[in-house]
Structure formats: structure tokens, C-alpha cells
C-alpha angles and dihedrals in degrees: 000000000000132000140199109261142157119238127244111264119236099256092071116057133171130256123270106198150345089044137081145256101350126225149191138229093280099037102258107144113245092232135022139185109247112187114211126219143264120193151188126202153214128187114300085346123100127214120187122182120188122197115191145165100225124196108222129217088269105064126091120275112233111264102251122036090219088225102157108191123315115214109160088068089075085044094060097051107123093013137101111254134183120213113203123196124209121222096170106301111229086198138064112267089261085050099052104043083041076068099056094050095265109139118250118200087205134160096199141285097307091044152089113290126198132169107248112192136163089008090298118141122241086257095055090056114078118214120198121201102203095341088310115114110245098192114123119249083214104031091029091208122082111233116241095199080076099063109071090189081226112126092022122114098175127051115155123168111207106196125212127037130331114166097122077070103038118011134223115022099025085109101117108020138322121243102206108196116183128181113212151197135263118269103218135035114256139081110279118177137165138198112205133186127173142183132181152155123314096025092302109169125174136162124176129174121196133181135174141187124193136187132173084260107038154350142223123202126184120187134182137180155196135175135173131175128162091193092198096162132169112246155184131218104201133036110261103027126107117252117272115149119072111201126251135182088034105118118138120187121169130178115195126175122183141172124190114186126177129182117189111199113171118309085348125091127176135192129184107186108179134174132178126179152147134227125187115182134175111223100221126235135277119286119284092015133302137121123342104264078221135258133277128221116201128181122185143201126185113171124162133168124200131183122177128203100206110197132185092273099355145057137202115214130204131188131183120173129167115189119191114188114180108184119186115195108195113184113200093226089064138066094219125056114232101243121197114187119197136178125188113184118186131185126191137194121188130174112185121192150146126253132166087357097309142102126247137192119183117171145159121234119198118195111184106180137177135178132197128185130138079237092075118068094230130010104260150201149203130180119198128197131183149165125208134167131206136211124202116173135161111207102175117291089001126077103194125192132177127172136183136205132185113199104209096203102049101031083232115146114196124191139181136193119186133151141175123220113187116216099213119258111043102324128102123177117212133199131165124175118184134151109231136190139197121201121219116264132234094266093036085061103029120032113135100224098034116359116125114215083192095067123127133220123270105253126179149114140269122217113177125169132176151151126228128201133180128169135183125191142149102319104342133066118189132183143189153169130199110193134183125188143188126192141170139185135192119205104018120193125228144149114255131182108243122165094355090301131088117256132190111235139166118237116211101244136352113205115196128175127156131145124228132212124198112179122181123170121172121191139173125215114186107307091343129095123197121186125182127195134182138150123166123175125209107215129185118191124187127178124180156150146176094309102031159014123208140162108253119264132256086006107124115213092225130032123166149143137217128184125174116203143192145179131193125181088314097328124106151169150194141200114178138165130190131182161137145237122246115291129203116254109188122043088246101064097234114109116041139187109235122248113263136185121208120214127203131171143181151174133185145153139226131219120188129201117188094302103336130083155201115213112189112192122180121178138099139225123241092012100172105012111108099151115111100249112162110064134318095283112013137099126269130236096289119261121230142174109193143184117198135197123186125193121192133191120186127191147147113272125182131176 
């Protein structure tokens, strides 16, 4: 589930050792145990058992939180920001925040996946994976359809520009994603299996062993689906055309180890896995477009210093990506092999009553296809500072950053001034930049080596609201936001090949309302939920003027809960408008909206307990919304059951 928060200012920070269970400005623990799930099936109907071992409230926290460095929390000052709390995803990353009315930029389930939000492309939104920047040197966007949500505790989407922080690719928001640690000492482990509808298959193991001083996490898994469904192409008609060439199969396998000795504290967090999909046929029946081999490496190692008033953070992340393209129409497959190593320094302190952060980032990149004439690399170094400081009723924050390679300097002012009462107004002005990728520059049949750097500027402006009294607690945000960018870069026919070109001036404005009210009547709680964002996106130069494609209008989410003496339920829809598919305008993919619902209940014996969980996702939906050729968002009907056993553990 996610909810609408604000981040902690910089001026607050978490412990980093010798306390418990850590928290944030608005109480969310800074880390959580999230079982997975084992499970047994019938045809088209989904069982999932889950077997763990659960700390309760009463056991002792471990005795250091393993939080190294947040910087992003000073990013997000003045912005709008989403928290989003795992409690165990059933979906992939991309699935779950597509839930939540975030837009995906997705070809299917067997495809490539990338946040799309404010009109920004996948490329344009930077995703960290444990402060260390995921985004591909080649692709330029980051796939979701990598990132399974199990084993993390953190996600959090700062939206606007961010580029003072992190550098290229924070235009249009920023998807922070941490592992982290168990919360209790003990051993926990868990043994999952799981079958569903349309040749869905997944099993996933987890244990964990935790100490005052250090912990130790293991982590394996396997999923299958054939996603052969029956659809529609157009809205209206009855469902013809049953899917082929649509299979999906991925094998990850992670650790993630800390140790905390006096004022030191260390974390590995490493990941490895594979991920072979067939990309469907074209719409209605014909030839395979063809399947797709990834395998991926995610690897960073953090140590902190932690001072009397000070700390001295160090970073160091290496991400392999091997991507195998296999038409069906050629002997050989099509590889393209990138590395990106990074290494971080970061020194926070206070001075004159605010808090700094000045630090180095070191991005060393190379890229290899037979599509390039030669292999390449770029390093990338660049300096940036940080000011964080409360003055009353204002929290103020500016930050600097000055990219080596490209001469480009990117700044950023925001700030928050409560109102008093519930209200809090929030503004946040930055310049941002993208460089060109790899493939961008050198592809043989299209690349531009002339091409210039994405520069623009962010404008974001909002108004938050929460209220507690007597039963009910209601929240809201009203945004509105500005953006423009020179030089935009985007892939034009020219000459019957597709040529990378920069467009004079893209031009992009929207608002965004998120609305959340929770009430309790007698033994019953309600809680709504909704946010929707208007976007407009134009891009344009000398010749022509066009919406941007695959950028829906509208996009929005609604989801209505209840609870009842251990029972609950949930009905929930999320969508989007139509969205241009080709740059002239001309051909377009239909609006859809996507409908889920559940209902469970939970039994409770001493400290164990039984959750029973019925419901199913795209329930109605059977138009073919994602691209010509490729899978829809997969179908399910489920059924859940959670047992949990809770007991002391002590090492």
C-alpha cells in the first residue's frame, strides 16, 4: 500500500546506532519485516501459504537501524513525495506503483517496464537501488520488471527535478528503492511456492539471521507465467485472440549482510538474476516478435563513520546488465553488454545551526553491441553541497552541483512553511540536465554523436493538509507543477531509419491530487483513497508540434477499504486516458482502467496467526491496452493464506 507523506527534513535525521526501532517524521519505522509467501493451486485459482517466523512488538529491536546516509531526504524538501510500504507485493515494482496511479511506460508483461511521471520519459526519472543510481548507460531507463519489491522495506518517489542530488536523469522525479535490514534479532526464514491462472508458476526461499551487532539475509527466487490470455482489440468487441509467444520466466538470487562495531557500520547488499521473455505477436495472430535474455548484477557496498555530530559516508555499486535480443527471423541473438561502476563520498554535518552535506559522485560507464562501431566509455565525475536549515515556521534547503565532464552546473532552492494547523505550503524551484545515452551517441543505424545534453528547469508548487480528530484522520495535496526542457532528445524516422534528434523545447505542466480520509464507526474502519494528475506534454521545433507519445493526459487511482473484527476487504481501480502512440499524433492506444478486489480475515492464537485473503487483479479488463504485439498487464484470480508464528528470539 502507499500513502501520501511528507519526508523527513534534513534537520532530523535517524539513528544510526545504539537505539531502536528507528522512525521518521511521521512514525513509519525505517525498516519492517515483510513474509513472503508459499502457495498451492487449482486451475485459474491461486493459493498461497506463507510459513514465518514474525518478530512482535515485544521483542527487542537490533541494536543499530543500518540507515547510511539519506540523502534524498534533503532532496525531497519542498516536493511532493509518495512513501510506499511494503507488506509483502504480489506484483513486480512497475505493477505495484501502476496500482497506485503511478504511470508505467510498460510492453507487457514480458516486457520492458519504466516509471513514466509529469510527462517525463523513463529515461528522464532516476531510480536508486540503496543510494546507487540503477539507470542503464545503453537503455538510459532502469526496468522495472527487474525489481520484484520482495526483501524491501523503503520505496519512496520524489517527484520534480533532482539533479542538484543526483545528477543526470533526476528531470522529472526520483524512485528511491532500499533493502534493509531485520528488525529483531533471531533467525526468520520462510519457504514459498505459488500457482495461478494462465500458467503462472513461482517459488522463493528466504532466511535470515540477526544479532545486536550484525545480520545476515539470503534470498532465492523463481517465477513462470505463459500469459496466454484471450483478448480484444478494440473496446466493445468480444474477446477472440488468445496470446502466444508471451512466456516470462526469471530466476533471481540476493544477500544482504551488515555488521555495526563502534562508530563503523557496514552493508553489502547484492543481487544477481536472469530473466528470458518472449515478446508476443502482433495483434490478431502472425509471427513471434522474438524473445529477450537479461542477466543482472546489482552489487553496493556502504560503510558509514558515525562522529559525535558528524558522519562520513562511503558508496560503492557495480550494475551489469547482459541483454540478449534473439529475433526469430536470425541464427545469432543481438548481446549488449553494459557496466556501470559508481563510487560516493559524503560528509554530513551541522554548522551555524544547519545541516550540510558535501560529497563527491564517480560514475565510471561502458557499453558493448555489435550495433556500435567500436566498445565505449565515459567517466563522470562530479561535486555537489547541500544546505538544510529550519528558521521557525520555514524549512529552507538549496543544493549545488557542478558535472566535470559536461561544464554543466545544476541548482535547486525549495522550502516548506507550515501554516499552523494542518496546512503546509510547498515550493521548489531547480535547473536540471540528461546526457545522451550510448545508444543515443553511437548506434550504428541511427545514433548522433552531435547531440546535445537535455537542459531545463523544474517549478513545482503544493499544498498539504492532514488532520486528526476524534475518529477520522484525513489528508491531502494539491500540486501544481511547471517544467521545461532544451534540446530534448527523441527518436525520429528519417529516411526510413530511426534517427536520434534533438527537438528545440519541450514544454510540460500538469497538477496532481492525492485525498485520503480514514474513519471509524463503532467496530468498523473505512478508509478512501484517490489521487489523479492532469499532465500536458509538448514537444516542438522549427517543422512541428506534437503531444508526447505514449503520455497519457489522465492518469489516477481510487481504492475503497474496510476492516471488521479481523475481517476486510478492498475494491480498487487504477487507470489512464488515451496516449499517442506514434510522433505524429495520428494512431493512439485507448484509455483503460484496471479493477482488483479482496477480502480476507484474520484469526489470531496467542501470537501466532491464520490470514485468509480472497480477490483477484484486472478483473474485467480484456482490451488490448500496452503496444501492437505485446502482452497485457497479466490477469489473476487468487486465493492467500498467511500463517504467522511469532515468538522471542535472542542471539
Amino acid at each position: 500500500m502507499e500513502k501520501s507523506e511528507d519526508l523527513p527534513g534534513a534537520t532530523q535525521h535517524l539513528p544510526l546506532s545504539g537505539k531502536k526501532s528507528a522512525m521518521n517524521l511521521e512514525g513509519l519505522p525505517a525498516h519492517a519485516v515483510f513474509p513472503p509467501v508459499a502457495c498451492k493451486t487449482m486451475t485459474g485459482l491461486t493459493i498461497c501459504i506463507s510459513l514465518f517466523s514474525a518478530a512482535s512488538d515485544s521483542c527487542p529491536a537490533t541494536d543499530t537501524a543500518f540507515v547510511l546516509g539519506r540523502r534524498w531526504e534533503q532532496a525531497a524538501v519542498g516536493k511532493h513525495s509518495l512513501v510506499f510500504q511494503n507488506k509483502g507485493f504480489q506484483r513486480n515494482l512497475g505493477g505495484e506503483l501502476a496500482a497506485a496511479g503511478i504511470c508505467i511506460r510498460q510492453y507487457g508483461i514480458s516486457g520492458l517496464s519504466g516509471i513514466s511521471r509529469r510527462g517525463a520519459d523513463p529515461s528522464q526519472i532516476q531510480v536508486l537501488w540503496n543510494g546507487i543510481a540503477l539507470n542503464s548507460p545503453m537503455l538510459g531507463m532502469a526496468d522495472l520488471t527487474l525489481l520484484t519489491g520482495a526483501n524491501t522495506g523503503e520505496i519512496t518517489l520524489t517527484e520534480g527535478g533532482s539533479s542538484s542530488f543526483y545528477g543526470s536523469g533526476s528531470v522529472g522525479g526520483t524512485l528511491a528503492i532500499n533493502q534493509l535490514p531485520p528488525e529483531n534479532a533471531g533467525f526468520k526464514a520462510s519457504l514459498s511456492a505459488q500457482r495461478g491462472s494462465y500458467g503462472l508458476r513461482s517459488f522463493s526461499g528466504n532466511a535470515a539471521l540477526a544479532s545486536g551487532r550484525a545480520y545476515f539475509n539470503c534470498r532465492a527466487a523463481l517465477s513462470q507465467a505463459e500469459n496466454n490470455f484471450v483478448y480484444a482489440l478494440n473496446p466493445g468487441e468480444k474477446p477472440r485472440f488468445t496470446m502466444s509467444n508471451a512466456s516470462t520466466s526469471s530466476f533471481v538470487s540476493a544477500i544482504s549482510a551488515g555488521f555495526n562495531h563502534r562508530k563503523w557500520e557496514t552493508v553489502l547488499n547484492a543481487e544477481w538474476q536472469t530473466n528470458h521473455r518472449a515478446l508476443g505477436t502482433p495483434a490478431g495472430g502472425g509471427a513471434g516478435l522474438g524473445t529477450q535474455s537479461d542477466a543482472n548484477t546489482r552489487l553496493v557496498l556502504s560503510t558509514v563513520y558515525n562522529a559525535k555530530s558528524w558522519k562520513w559516508v562511503q558508496r560503492a555499486g557495480f550494475i551489469s546488465d547482459i541483454i540478449a535480443f534473439q529475433h526469430l527471423a536470425y541464427p545469432s541473438p543481438d548481446t549488449s553488454i553494459s557496466n556501470n561502476r559508481q563510487l560516493q563520498q559524503e560528509w554530513h554535518f551541522p554548522w551555524f545551526k544547519a545541516q550540510f552535506i558535501i560529497g563527491n559522485d564517480l560514475s565510471w560507464q561502458s557499453g558493448k553491441t555489435k550495433n556500435y562501431r567500436q566498445d565505449y566509455e565515459r567517466i563522470f565525475p562530479a561535486q555537489f553541497i547541500n544546505v538544510t536549515k529550519r528558521i521557525s515556521r520555514h524549512l529552507l534547503a538549496a543544493g549545488f552541483r557542478w558535472e566535470w565532464r559536461e561544464k554543466i552546473p545544476v541548482a535547486s532552492l525549495s522550502s516548506e512553511h507550515g501554516l499552523g494547523g494542518s496546512w503546509t505550503l510547498k515550493s521548489s524551484f531547480s535547473n536540471s540536465f540528461r546526457r545522451p545515452t550510448f545508444n543515443d551517441l553511437y548506434w550504428a543505424e541511427g545514433g548522433n554523436s552531435a547531440l546535445k545534453a537535455e537542459q531545463g528547469g523544474n517549478a513545482e508548487f503544493g499544498i498539504h493538509a492532514k488532520k486528526q480528530f476524534a475518529k477520522t484522520q484525513w489528508k491531502a495535496a494539491f500540486t501544481g507543477w511547471l517544467r521545461y526542457l532544451i534540446n530534448p532528445i527523441i527518436w525520429l524516422p528519417q529516411n526510413n531509419l530511426w534517427r536520434a534528434s534533438n527537438m528545440e523545447r519541450g514544454d510540460y505542466k500538469g497538477v496532481q491530487v492525492f485525498a485520503s480520509v480514514s474513519k471509524t464507526l463503532g467496530q468498523t474502519n473505512w478508509e478512501l483513497y484517490t489521487s489523479a494528475e492532469y499532465t500536458h506534454a509538448v514537444m516542438q521545433d522549427a517543422a512541428r508540434q506534437y503531444q508526447g507519445i505514449f503520455i497519457p493526459a489522465i492518469t489516477g487511482a481510487c481504492r475503497l477499504s474496510m476492516r471488521f473484527k479481523g475481517w476486510s476487504a478492498q475494491a480498487a481501480v487504477n487507470g489512464q486516458s488515451a496516449r499517442f502512440m506514434s510522433t505524429d499524433n495520428q494512431y493512439s492506444l485507448p484509455g483503460y482502467a484496471l479493477v482488483s478486489m479482496h477480502a480476507g480475515k484474520e484469526l489470531f492464537f496467542n501470537k501466532s496467526g491464520l490470514d485468509i485473503q480472497f480477490g483477484g487483479d484486472n478483473l474485467l479488463n480484456a482490451v488490448y491496452q500496452v503496444m501492437p504485439g505485446r502482452p497485457m498487464p497479466l490477469r489473476n484470480i487468487w486465493v492467500k493464506i498467511n500463517i504467522q508464528i511469532s515468538k522471542k528470539n535472542k542471539i
